[in-house]
N, CA, C and O atoms as a CHARMM CRD file, in Angstrom:
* protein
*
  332
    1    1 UNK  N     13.42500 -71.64400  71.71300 PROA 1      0.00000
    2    1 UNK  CA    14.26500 -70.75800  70.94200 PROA 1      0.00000
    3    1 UNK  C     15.65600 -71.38300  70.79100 PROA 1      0.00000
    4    1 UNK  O     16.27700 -71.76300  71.78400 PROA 1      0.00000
    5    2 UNK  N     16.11200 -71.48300  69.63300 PROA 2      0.00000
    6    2 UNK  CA    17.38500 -71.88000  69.03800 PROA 2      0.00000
    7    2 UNK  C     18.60200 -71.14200  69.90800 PROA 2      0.00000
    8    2 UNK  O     18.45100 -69.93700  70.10800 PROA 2      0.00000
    9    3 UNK  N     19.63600 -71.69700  70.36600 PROA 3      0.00000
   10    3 UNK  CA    20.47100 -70.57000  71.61600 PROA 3      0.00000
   11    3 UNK  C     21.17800 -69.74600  70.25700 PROA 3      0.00000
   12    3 UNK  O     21.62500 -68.61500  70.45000 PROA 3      0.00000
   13    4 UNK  N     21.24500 -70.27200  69.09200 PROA 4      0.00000
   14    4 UNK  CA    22.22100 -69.39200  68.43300 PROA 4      0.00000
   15    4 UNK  C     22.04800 -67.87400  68.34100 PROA 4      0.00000
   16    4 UNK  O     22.88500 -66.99100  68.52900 PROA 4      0.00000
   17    5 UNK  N     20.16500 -67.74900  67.85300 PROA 5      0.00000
   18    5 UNK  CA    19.41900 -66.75100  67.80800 PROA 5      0.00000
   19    5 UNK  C     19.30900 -65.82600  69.18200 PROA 5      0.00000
   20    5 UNK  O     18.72300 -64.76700  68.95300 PROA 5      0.00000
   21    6 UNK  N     19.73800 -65.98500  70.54600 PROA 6      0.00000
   22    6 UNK  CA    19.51800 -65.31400  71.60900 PROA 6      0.00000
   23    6 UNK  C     20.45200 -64.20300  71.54700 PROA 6      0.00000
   24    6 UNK  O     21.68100 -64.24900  71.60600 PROA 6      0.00000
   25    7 UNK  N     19.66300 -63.16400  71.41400 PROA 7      0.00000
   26    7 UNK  CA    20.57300 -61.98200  71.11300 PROA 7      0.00000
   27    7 UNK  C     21.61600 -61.62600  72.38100 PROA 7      0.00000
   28    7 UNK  O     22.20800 -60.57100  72.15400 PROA 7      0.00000
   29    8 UNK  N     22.02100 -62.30000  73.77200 PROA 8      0.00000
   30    8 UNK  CA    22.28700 -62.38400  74.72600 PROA 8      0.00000
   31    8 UNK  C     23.72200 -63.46700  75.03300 PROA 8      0.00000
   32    8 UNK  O     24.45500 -63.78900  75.96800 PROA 8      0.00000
   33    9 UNK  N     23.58200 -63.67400  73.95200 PROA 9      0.00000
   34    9 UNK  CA    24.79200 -65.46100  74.05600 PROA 9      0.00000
   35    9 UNK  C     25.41500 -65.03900  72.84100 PROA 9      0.00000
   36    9 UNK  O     24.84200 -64.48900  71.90100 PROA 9      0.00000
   37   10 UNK  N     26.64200 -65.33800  72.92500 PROA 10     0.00000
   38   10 UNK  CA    27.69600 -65.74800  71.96800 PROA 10     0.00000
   39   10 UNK  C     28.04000 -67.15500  72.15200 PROA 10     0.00000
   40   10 UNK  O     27.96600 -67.71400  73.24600 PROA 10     0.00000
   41   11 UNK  N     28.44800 -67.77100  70.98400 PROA 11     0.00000
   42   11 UNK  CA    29.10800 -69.18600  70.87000 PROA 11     0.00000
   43   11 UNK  C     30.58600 -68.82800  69.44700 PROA 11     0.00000
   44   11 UNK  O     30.66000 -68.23800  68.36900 PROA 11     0.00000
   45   12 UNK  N     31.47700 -69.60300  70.33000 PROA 12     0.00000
   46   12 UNK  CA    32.48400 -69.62800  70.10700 PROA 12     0.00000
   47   12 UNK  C     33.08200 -71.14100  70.15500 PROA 12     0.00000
   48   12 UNK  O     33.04700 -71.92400  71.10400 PROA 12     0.00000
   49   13 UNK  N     33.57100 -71.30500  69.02200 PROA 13     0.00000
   50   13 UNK  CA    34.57900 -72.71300  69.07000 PROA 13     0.00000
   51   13 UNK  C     36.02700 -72.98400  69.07600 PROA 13     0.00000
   52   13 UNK  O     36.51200 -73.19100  67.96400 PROA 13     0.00000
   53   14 UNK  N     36.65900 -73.01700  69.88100 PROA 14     0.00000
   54   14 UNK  CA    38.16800 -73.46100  70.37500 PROA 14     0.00000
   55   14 UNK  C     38.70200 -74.40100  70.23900 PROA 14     0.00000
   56   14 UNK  O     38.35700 -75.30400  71.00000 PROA 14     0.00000
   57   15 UNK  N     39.81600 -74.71000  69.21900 PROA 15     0.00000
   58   15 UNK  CA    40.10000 -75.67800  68.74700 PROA 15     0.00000
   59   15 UNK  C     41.82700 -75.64600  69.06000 PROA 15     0.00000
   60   15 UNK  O     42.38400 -74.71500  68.47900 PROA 15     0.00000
   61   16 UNK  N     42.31700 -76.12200  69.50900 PROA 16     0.00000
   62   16 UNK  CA    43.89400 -76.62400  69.83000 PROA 16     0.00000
   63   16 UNK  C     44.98400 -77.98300  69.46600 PROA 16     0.00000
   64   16 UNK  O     44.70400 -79.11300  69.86700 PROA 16     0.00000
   65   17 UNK  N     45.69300 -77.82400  69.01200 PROA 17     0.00000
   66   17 UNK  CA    46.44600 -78.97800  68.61400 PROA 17     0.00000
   67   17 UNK  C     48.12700 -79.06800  68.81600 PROA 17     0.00000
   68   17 UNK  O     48.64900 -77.98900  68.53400 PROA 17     0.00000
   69   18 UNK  N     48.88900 -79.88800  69.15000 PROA 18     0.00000
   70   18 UNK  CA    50.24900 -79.55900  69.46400 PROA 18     0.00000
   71   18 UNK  C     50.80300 -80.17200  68.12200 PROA 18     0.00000
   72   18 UNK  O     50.50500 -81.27400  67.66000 PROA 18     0.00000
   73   19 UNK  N     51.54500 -79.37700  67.66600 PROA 19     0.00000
   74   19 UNK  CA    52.49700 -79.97900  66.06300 PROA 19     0.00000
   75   19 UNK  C     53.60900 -80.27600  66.14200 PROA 19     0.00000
   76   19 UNK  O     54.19900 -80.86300  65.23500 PROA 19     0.00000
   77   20 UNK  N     54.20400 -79.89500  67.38100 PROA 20     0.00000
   78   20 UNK  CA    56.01600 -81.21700  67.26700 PROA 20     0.00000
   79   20 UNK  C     55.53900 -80.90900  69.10200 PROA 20     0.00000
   80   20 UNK  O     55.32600 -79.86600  69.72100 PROA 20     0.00000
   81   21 UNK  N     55.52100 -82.21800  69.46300 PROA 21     0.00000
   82   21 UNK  CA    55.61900 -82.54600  70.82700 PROA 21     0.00000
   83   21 UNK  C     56.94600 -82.31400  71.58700 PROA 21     0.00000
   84   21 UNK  O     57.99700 -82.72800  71.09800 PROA 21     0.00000
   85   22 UNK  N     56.91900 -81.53300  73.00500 PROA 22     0.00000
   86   22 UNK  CA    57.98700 -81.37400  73.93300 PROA 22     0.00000
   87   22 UNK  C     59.10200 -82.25100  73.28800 PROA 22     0.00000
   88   22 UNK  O     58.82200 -83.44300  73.16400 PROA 22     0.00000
   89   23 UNK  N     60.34100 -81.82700  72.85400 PROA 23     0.00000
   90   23 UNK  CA    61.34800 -82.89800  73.14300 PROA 23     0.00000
   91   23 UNK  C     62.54600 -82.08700  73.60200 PROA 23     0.00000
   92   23 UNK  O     62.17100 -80.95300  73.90200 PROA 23     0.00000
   93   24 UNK  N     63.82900 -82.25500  73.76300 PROA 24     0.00000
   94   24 UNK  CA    64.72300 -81.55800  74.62100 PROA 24     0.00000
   95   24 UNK  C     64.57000 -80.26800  75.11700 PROA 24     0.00000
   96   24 UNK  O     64.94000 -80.05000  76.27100 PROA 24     0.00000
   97   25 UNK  N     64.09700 -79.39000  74.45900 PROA 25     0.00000
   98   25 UNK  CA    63.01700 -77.93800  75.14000 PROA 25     0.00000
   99   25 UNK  C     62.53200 -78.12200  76.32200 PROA 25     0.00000
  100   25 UNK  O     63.05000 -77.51300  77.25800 PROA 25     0.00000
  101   26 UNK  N     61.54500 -78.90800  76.52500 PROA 26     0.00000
  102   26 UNK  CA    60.72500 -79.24100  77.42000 PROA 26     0.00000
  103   26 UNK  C     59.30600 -78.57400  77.02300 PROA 26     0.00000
  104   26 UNK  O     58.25000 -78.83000  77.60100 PROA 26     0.00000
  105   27 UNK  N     59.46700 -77.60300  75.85000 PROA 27     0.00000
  106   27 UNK  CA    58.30100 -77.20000  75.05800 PROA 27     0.00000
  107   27 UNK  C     57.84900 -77.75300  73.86300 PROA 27     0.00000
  108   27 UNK  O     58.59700 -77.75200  72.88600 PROA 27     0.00000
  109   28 UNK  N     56.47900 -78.33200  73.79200 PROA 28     0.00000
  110   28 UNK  CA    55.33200 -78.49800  72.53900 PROA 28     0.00000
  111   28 UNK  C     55.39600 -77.14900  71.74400 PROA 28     0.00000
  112   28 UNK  O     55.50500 -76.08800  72.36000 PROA 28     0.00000
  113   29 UNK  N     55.33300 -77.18500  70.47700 PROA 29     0.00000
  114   29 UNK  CA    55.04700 -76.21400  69.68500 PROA 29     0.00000
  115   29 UNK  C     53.07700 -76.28100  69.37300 PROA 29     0.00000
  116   29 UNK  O     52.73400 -77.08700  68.50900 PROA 29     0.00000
  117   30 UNK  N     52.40900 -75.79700  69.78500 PROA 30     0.00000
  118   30 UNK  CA    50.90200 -75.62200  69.82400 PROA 30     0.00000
  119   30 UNK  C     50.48800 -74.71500  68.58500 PROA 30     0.00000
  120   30 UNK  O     51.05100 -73.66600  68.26900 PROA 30     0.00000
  121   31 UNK  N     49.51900 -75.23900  68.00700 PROA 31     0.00000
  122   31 UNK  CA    48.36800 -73.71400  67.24300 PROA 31     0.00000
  123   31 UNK  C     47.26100 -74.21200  67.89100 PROA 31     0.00000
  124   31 UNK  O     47.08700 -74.93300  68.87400 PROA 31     0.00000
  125   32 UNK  N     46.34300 -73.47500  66.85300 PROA 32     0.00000
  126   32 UNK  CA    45.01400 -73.28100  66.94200 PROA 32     0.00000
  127   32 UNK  C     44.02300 -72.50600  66.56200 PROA 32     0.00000
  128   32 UNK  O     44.38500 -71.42900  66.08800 PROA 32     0.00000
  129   33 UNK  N     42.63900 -72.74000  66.62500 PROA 33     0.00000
  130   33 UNK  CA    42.05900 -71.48000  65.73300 PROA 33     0.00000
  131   33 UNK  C     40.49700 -71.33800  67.24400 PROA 33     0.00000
  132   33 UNK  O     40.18300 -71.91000  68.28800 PROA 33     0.00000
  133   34 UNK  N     40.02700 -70.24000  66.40000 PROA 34     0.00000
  134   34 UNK  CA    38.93000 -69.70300  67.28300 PROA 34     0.00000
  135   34 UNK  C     37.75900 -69.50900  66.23400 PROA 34     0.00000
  136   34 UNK  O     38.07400 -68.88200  65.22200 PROA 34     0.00000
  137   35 UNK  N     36.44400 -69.96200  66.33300 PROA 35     0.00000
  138   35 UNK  CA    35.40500 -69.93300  65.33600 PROA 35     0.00000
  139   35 UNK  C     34.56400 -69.04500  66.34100 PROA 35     0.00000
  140   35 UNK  O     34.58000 -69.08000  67.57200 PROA 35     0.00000
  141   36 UNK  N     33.38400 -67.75900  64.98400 PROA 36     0.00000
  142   36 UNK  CA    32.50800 -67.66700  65.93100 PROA 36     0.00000
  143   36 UNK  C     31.22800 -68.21500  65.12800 PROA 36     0.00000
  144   36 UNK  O     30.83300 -68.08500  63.97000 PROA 36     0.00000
  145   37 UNK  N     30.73700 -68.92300  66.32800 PROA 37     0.00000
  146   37 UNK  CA    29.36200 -70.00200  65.50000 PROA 37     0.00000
  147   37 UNK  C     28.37200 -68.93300  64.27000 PROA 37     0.00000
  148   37 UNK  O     27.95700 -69.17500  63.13700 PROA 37     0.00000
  149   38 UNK  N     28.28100 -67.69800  65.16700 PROA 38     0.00000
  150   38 UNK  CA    27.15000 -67.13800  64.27500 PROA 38     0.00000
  151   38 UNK  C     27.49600 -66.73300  62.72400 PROA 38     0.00000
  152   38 UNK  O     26.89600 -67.09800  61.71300 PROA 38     0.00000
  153   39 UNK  N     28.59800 -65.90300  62.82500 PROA 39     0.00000
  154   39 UNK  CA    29.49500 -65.42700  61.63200 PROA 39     0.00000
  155   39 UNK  C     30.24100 -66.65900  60.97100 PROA 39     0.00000
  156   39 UNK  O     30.08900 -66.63200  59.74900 PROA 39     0.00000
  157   40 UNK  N     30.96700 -67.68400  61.38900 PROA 40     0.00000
  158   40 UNK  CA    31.77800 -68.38700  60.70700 PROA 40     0.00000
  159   40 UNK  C     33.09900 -67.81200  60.64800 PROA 40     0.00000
  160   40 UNK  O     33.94700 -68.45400  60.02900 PROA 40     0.00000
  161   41 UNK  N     33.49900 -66.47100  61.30000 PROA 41     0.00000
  162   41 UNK  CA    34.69800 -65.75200  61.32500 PROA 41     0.00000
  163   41 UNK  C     36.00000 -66.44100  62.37400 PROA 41     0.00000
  164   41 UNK  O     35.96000 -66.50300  63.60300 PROA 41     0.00000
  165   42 UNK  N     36.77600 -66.77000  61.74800 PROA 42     0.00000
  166   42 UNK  CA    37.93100 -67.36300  61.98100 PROA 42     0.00000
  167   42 UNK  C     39.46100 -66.90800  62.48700 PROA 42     0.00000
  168   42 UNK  O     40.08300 -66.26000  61.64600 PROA 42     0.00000
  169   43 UNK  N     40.04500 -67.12800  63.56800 PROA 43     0.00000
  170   43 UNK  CA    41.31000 -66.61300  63.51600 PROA 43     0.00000
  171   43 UNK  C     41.72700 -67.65600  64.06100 PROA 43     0.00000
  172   43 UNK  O     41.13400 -68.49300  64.74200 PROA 43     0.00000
  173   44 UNK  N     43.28000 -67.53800  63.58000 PROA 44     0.00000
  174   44 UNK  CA    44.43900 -68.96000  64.13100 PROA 44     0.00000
  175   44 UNK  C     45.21700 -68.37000  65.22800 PROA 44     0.00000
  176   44 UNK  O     45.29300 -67.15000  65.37600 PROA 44     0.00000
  177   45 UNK  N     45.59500 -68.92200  65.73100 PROA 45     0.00000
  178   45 UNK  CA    46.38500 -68.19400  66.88800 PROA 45     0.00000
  179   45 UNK  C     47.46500 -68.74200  67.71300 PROA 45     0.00000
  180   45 UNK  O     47.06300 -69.77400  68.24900 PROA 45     0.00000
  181   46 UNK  N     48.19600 -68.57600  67.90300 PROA 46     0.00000
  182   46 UNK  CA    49.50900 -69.41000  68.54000 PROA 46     0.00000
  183   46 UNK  C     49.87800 -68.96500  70.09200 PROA 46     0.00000
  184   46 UNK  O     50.62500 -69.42700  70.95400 PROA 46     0.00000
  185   47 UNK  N     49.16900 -68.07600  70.03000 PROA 47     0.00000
  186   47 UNK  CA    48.80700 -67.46400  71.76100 PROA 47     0.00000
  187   47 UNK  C     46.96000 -67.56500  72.75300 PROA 47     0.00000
  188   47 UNK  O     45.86800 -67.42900  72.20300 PROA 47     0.00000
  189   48 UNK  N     47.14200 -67.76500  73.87500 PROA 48     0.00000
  190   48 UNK  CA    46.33600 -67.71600  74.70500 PROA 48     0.00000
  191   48 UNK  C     45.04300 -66.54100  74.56700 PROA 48     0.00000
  192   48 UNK  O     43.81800 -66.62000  74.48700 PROA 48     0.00000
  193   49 UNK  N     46.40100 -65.03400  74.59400 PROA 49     0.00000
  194   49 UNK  CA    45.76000 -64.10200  74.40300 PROA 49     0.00000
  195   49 UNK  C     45.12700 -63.75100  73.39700 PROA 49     0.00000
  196   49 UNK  O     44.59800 -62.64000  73.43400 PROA 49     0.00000
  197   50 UNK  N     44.97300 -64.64700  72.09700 PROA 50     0.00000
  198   50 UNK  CA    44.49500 -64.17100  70.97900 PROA 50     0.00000
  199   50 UNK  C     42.73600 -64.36800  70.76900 PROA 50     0.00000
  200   50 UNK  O     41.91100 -63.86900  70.00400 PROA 50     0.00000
  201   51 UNK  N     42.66600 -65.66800  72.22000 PROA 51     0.00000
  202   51 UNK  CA    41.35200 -65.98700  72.05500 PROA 51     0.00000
  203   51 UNK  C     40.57300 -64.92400  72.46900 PROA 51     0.00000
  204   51 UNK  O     39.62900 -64.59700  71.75100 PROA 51     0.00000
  205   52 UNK  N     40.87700 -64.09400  73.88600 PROA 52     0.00000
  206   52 UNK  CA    40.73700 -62.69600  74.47900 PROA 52     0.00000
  207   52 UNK  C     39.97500 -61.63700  72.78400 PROA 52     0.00000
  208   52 UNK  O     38.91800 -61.31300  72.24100 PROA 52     0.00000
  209   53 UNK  N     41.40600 -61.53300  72.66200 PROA 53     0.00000
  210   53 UNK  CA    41.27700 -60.34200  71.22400 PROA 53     0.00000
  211   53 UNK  C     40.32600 -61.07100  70.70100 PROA 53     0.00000
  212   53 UNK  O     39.49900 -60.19400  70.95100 PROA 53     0.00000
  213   54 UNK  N     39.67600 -61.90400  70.18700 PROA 54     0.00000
  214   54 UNK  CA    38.49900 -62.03300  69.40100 PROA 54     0.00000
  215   54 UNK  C     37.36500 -62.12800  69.56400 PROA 54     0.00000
  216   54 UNK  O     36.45700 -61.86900  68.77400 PROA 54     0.00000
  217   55 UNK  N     37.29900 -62.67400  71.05800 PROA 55     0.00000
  218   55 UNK  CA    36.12900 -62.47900  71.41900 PROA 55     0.00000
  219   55 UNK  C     35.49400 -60.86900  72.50100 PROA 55     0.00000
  220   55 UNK  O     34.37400 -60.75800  73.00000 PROA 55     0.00000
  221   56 UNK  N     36.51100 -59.96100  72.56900 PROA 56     0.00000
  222   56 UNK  CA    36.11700 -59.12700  73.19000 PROA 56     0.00000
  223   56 UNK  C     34.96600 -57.85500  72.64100 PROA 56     0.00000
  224   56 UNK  O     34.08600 -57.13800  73.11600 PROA 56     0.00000
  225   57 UNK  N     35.85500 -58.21700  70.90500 PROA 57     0.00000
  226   57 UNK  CA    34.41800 -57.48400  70.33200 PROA 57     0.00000
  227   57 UNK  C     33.11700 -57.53600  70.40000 PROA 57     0.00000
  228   57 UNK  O     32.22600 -56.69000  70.47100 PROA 57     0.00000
  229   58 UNK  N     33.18200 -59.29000  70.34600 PROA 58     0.00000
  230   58 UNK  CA    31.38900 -59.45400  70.36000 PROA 58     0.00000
  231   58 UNK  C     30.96600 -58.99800  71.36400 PROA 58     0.00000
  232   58 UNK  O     29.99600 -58.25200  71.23400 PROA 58     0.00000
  233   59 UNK  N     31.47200 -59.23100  72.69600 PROA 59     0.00000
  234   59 UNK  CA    31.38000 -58.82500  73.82000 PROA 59     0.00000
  235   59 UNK  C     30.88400 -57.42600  74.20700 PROA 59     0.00000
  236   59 UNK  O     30.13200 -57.14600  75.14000 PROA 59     0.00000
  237   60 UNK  N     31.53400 -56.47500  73.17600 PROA 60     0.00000
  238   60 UNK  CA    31.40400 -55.33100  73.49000 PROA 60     0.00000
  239   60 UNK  C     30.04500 -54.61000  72.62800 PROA 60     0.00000
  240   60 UNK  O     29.37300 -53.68300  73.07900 PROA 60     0.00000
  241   61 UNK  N     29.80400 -55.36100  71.12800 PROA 61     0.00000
  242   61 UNK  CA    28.69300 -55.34700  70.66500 PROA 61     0.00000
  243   61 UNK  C     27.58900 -55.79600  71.14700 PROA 61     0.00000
  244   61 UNK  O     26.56700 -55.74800  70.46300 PROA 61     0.00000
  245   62 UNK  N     27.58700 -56.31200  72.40200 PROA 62     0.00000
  246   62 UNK  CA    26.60100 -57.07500  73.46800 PROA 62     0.00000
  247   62 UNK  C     26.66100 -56.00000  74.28900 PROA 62     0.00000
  248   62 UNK  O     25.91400 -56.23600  75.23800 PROA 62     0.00000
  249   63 UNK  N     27.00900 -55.28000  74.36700 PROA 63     0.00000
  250   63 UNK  CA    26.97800 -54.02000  75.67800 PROA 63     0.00000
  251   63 UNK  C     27.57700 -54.44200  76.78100 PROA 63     0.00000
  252   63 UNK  O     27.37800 -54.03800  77.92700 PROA 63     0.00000
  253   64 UNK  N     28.29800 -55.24300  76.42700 PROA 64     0.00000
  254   64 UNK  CA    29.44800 -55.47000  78.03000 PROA 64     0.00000
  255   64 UNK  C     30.83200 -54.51200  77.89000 PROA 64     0.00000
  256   64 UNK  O     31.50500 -54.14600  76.92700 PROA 64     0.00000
  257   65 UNK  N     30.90400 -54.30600  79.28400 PROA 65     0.00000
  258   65 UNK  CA    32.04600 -53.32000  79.24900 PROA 65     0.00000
  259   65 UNK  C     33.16800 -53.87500  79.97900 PROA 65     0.00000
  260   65 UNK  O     33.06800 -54.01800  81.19800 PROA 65     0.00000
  261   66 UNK  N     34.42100 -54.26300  79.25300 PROA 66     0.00000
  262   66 UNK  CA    35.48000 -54.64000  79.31600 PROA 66     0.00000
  263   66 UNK  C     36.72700 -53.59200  80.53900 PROA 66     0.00000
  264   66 UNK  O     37.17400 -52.44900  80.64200 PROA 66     0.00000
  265   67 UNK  N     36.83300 -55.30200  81.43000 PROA 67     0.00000
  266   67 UNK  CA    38.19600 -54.03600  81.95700 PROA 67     0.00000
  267   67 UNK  C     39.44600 -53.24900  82.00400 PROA 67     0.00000
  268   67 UNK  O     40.18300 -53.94700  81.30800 PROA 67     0.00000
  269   68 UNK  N     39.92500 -52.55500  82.26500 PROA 68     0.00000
  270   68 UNK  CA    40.74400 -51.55300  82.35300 PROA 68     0.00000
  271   68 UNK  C     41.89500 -52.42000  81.80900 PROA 68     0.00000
  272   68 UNK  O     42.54600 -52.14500  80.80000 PROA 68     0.00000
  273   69 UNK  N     42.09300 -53.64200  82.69900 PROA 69     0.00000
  274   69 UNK  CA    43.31400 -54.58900  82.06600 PROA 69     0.00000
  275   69 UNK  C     43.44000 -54.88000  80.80300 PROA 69     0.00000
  276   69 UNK  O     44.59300 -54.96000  80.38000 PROA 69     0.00000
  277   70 UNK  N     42.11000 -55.15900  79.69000 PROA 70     0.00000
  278   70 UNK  CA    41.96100 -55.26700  78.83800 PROA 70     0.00000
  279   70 UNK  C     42.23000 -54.18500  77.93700 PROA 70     0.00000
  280   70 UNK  O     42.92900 -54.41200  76.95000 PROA 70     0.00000
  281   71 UNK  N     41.69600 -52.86100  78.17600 PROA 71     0.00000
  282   71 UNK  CA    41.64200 -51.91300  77.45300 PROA 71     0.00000
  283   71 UNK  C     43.06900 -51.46900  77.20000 PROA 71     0.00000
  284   71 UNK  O     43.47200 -51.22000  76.06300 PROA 71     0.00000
  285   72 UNK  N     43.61400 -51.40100  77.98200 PROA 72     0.00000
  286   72 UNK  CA    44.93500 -50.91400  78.44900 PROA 72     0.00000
  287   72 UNK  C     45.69500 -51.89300  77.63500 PROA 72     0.00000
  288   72 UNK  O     46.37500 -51.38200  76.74600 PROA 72     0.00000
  289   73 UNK  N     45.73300 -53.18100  77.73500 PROA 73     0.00000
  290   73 UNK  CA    46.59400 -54.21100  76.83200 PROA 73     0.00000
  291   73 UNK  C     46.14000 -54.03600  75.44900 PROA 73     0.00000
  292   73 UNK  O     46.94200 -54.19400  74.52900 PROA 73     0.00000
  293   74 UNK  N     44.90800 -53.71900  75.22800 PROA 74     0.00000
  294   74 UNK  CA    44.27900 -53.29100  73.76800 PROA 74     0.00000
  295   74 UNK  C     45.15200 -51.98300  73.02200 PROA 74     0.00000
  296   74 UNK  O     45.62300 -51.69500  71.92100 PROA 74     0.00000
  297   75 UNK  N     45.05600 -51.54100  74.08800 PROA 75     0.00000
  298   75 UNK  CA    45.36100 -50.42700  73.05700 PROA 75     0.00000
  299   75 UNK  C     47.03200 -50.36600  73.03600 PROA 75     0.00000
  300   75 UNK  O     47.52700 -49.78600  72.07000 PROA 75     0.00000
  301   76 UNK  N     47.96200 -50.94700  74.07600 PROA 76     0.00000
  302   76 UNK  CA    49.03500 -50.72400  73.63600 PROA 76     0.00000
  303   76 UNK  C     49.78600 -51.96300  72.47900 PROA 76     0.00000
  304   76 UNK  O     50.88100 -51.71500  71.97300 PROA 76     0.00000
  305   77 UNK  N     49.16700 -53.05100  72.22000 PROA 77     0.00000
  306   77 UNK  CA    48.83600 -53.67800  71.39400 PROA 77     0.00000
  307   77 UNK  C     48.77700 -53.13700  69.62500 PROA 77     0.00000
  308   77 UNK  O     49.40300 -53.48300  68.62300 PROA 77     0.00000
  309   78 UNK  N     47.63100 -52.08000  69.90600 PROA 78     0.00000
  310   78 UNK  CA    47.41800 -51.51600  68.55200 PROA 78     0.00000
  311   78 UNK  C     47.99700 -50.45000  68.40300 PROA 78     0.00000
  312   78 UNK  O     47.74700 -49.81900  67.37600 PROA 78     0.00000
  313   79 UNK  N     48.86100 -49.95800  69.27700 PROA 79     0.00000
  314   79 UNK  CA    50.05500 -48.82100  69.28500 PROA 79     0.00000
  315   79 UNK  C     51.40300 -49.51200  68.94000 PROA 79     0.00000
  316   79 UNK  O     52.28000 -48.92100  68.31000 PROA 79     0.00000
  317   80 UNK  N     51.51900 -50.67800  69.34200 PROA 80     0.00000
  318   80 UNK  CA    52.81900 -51.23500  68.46200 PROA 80     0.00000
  319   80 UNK  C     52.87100 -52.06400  66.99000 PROA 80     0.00000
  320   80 UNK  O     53.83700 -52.53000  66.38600 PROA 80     0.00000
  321   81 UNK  N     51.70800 -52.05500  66.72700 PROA 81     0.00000
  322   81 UNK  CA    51.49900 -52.37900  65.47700 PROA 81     0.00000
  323   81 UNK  C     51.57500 -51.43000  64.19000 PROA 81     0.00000
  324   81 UNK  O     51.95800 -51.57100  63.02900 PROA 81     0.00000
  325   82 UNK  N     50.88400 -50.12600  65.15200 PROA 82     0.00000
  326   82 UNK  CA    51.39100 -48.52600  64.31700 PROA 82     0.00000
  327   82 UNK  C     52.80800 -48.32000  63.84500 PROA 82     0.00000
  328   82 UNK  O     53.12400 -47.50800  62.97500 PROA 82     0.00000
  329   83 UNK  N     53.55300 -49.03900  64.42200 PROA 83     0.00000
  330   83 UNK  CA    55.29600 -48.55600  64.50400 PROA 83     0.00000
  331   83 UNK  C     55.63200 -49.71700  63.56100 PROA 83     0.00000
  332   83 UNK  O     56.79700 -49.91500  63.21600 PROA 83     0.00000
């Protein structure tokens, strides 16, 4: 069986790149994007946490149940976006 097809697995591709390297900062300016293999659905992201936010859906369409830390950062997340 093909792993893509396992209704049990997600695949996800993580891609990172730095676009002006550390110089007197002592900080790299970084992006990046997040693929999901099955869909082809795409987001760019300039944070850590963004990989989180995208993959928690599938996650949750898999019947996994996400924790409290998550939920809690979720939703106040989509409460400051309301404003």
């Amino acid at each position: 069986m093909d792993f893509l097809e396992e209704p049990t697995a997600q695949s996800f591709i993580v891609k990172v790149w730095v676009e002006e390297p550390a110089g007197q900062s002592g900080r790299g300016i970084w992006h990046g994007h997040i693929t999901h293999v099955h869909t082809g659905k795409r987001r760019y992201m300039k944070s850590l946490d963004e990989i989180e936010d995208f993959i928690a859906p599938h996650l949750e369409e898999m019947g996994a149940r996400l924790g409290m830390r998550w939920r809690l950062r979720h939703w106040l997340k989509h409460m400051v976006k309301r404003r």
